[in-house]
N, C-alpha and C positions, 0 to 999 in steps of 0.2 A: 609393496609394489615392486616389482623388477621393472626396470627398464633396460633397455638394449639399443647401443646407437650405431648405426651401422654407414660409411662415409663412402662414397665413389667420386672422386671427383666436385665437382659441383652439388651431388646431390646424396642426401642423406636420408635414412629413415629412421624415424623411432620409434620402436615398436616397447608396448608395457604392457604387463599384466598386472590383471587389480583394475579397482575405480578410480574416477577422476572428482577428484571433490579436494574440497580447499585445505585437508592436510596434505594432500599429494600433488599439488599446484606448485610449491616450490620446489620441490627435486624436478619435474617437468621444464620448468622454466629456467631452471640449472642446466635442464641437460640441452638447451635450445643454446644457452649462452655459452656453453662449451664447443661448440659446433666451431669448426675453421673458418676463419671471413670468407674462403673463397666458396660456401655454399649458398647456394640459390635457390635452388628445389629442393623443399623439405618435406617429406611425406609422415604424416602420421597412420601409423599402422594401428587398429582400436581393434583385430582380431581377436583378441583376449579380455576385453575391456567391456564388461558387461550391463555397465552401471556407471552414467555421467553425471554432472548437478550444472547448478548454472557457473561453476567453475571452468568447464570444460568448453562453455561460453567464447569465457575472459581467456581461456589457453586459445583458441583456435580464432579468435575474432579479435584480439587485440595484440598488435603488432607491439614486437620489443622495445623498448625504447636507448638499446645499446647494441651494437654491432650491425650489421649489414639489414636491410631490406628482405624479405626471403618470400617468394610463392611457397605457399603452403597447400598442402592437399591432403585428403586423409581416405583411408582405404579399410576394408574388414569392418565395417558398421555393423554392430550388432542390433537388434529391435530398440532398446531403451534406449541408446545415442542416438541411434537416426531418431525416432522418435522427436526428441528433446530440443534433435536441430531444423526438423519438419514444424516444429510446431514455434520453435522463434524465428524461423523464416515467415511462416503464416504469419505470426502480428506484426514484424517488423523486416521489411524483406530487402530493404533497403542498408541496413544495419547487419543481416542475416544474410548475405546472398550467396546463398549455396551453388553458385556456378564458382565462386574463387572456388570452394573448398573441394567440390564435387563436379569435378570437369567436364565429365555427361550430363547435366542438368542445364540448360541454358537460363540463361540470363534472367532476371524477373523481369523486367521491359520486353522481353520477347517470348515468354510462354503466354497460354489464350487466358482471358480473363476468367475466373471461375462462375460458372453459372448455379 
């Protein structure tokens, strides 16, 4: 897996190539904690990222537990990740809510109910 972290100010991207599953969960999560305090806006870039497990879950849905607070967003969703995160939002939308991650998608208390 390559990763690539890229800093502006405030806000940072990281972009990887390769899957995200639980051998690749700790260099990710290395490279979140290398990041400067003063970043706030984190974007994950999954442009290259073909193949997620429920690892990519615990990266995107569970806040660090050292250094700063950070909005996270992620970008380049290929079929199997969105997939994976369409489909844990669907059971659990509350735990899952794809408006933090996916900033076009509103709220789950504000999209229509499914018929």
């Amino acid at each position: 897996m390559n990763i690539t972290t890229t800093t502006d100010g405030t806000f940072a991207r990281i972009s990887l190539c390769g899957e995200i599953d639980f051998n690749t969960l700790p260099p990710l999560r290395a490279a979140v904690d290398a990041l400067p305090p003063q970043v706030t806006d984190l974007q994950w870039d999954l442009t290259h990222t073909s193949f997620m497990d429920v690892a990519g879950l615990h990266l995107l849905f569970t806040p660090t537990t050292s250094g700063p607070e950070r909005r996270a967003t992620v970008t380049g969703l290929r079929a199997q990740p969105l997939s994976l995160l369409l489909m844990a939002a669907d059971l659990n939308p509350l735990v899952f809510d794809l408006s933090r991650l996916l900033p076009d998608i509103p709220p789950a208390d504000l999209r229509p109910a499914a018929s």
